[in-house]
Structures are given as C-alpha cells and as structure tokens.
BANU-247388 format. One record per residue (C-alpha): x, y, z; chain. Coordinates in Angstrom, 3 decimals, padded with zeros to 6 digits, m for minus. Layout:
<px: X | py: Y | pz: Z | kette: A>
...
//
This chain:
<px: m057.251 | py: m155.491 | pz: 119.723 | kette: A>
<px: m053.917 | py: m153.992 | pz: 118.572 | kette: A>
<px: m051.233 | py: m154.243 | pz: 121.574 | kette: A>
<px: m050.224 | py: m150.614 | pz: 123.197 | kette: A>
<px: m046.634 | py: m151.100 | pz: 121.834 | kette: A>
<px: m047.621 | py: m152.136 | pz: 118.399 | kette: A>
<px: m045.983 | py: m149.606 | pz: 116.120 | kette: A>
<px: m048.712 | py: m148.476 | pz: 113.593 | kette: A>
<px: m046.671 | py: m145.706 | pz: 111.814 | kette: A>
<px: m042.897 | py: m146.430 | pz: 111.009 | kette: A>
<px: m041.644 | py: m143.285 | pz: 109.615 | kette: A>
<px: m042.967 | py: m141.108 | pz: 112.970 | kette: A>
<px: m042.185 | py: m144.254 | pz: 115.432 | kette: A>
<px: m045.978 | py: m144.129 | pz: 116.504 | kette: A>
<px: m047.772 | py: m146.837 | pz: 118.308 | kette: A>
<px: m051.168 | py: m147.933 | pz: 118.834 | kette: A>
<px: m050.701 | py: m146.571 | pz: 122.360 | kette: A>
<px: m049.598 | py: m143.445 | pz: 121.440 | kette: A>
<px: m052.766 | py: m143.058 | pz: 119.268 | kette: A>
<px: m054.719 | py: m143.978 | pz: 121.822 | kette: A>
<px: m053.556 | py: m141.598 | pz: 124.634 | kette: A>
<px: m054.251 | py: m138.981 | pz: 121.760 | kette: A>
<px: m057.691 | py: m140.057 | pz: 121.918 | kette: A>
<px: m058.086 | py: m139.782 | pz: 125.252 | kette: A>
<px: m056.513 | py: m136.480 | pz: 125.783 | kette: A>
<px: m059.302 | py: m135.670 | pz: 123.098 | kette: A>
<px: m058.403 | py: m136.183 | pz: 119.820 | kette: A>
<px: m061.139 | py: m136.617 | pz: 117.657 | kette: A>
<px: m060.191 | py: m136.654 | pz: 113.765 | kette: A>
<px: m056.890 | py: m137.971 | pz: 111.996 | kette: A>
<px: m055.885 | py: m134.328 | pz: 111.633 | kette: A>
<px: m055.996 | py: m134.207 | pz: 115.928 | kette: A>
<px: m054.264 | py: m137.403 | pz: 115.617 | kette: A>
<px: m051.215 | py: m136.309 | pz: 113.218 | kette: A>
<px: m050.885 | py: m133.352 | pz: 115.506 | kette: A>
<px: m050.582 | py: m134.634 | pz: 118.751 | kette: A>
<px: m048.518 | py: m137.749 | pz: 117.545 | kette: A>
<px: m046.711 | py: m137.042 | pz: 114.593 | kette: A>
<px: m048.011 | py: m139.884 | pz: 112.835 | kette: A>
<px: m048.265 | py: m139.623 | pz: 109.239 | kette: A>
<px: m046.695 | py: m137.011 | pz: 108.378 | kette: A>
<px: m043.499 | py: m138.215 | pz: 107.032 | kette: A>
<px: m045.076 | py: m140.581 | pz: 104.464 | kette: A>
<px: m042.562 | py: m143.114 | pz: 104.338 | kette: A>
<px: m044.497 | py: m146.307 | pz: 106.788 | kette: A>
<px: m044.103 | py: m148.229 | pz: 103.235 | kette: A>
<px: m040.672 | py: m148.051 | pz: 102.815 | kette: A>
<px: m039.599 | py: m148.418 | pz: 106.546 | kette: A>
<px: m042.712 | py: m151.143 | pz: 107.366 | kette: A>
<px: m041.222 | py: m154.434 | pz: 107.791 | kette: A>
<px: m044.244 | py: m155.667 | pz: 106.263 | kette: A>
<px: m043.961 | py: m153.322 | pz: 103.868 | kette: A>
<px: m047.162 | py: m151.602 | pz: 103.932 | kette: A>
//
C-alpha cells in the first residue's frame, strides 16, 4: 500500500492521503476525486515528477 504522504500528483501537490480522505468523505469517480483534491487538473505530474512520469 501507497504511504498517506506519498505524493501521487505533482503539479496539484496531491497525496495518496489526500485521495483517500476524498474517498471517504464520498468520492466515488476520478471526476469526485479532481474536485475535491485538485488533482489532475494542471496536467503537468510529467514534467514536475521526479520520476518523471
């Protein structure tokens, strides 16, 4: 399992915590997701990944 402070979206500054909080507060598809967290919506995680991906 992906650790709460792993950051899962770069551009936004989202982590797999963040995500799942979202979840529990009911979010139940990406667009819920992207709403509630912000992730994804920049579309720049490839350029500012470190792993570049």
């Amino acid at each position: 399992m992906i650790a709460d402070d792993e950051m899962v979206c770069f551009c936004s500054q989202v982590t797999a915590g963040d995500i799942r909080r979202a979840k529990s507060a009911g979010a139940v598809t990406m667009d819920d997701i992207r709403s509630m967290t912000g992730a994804c919506t920049l579309g720049r995680c490839k350029e500012l990944s470190p792993r570049g991906r």
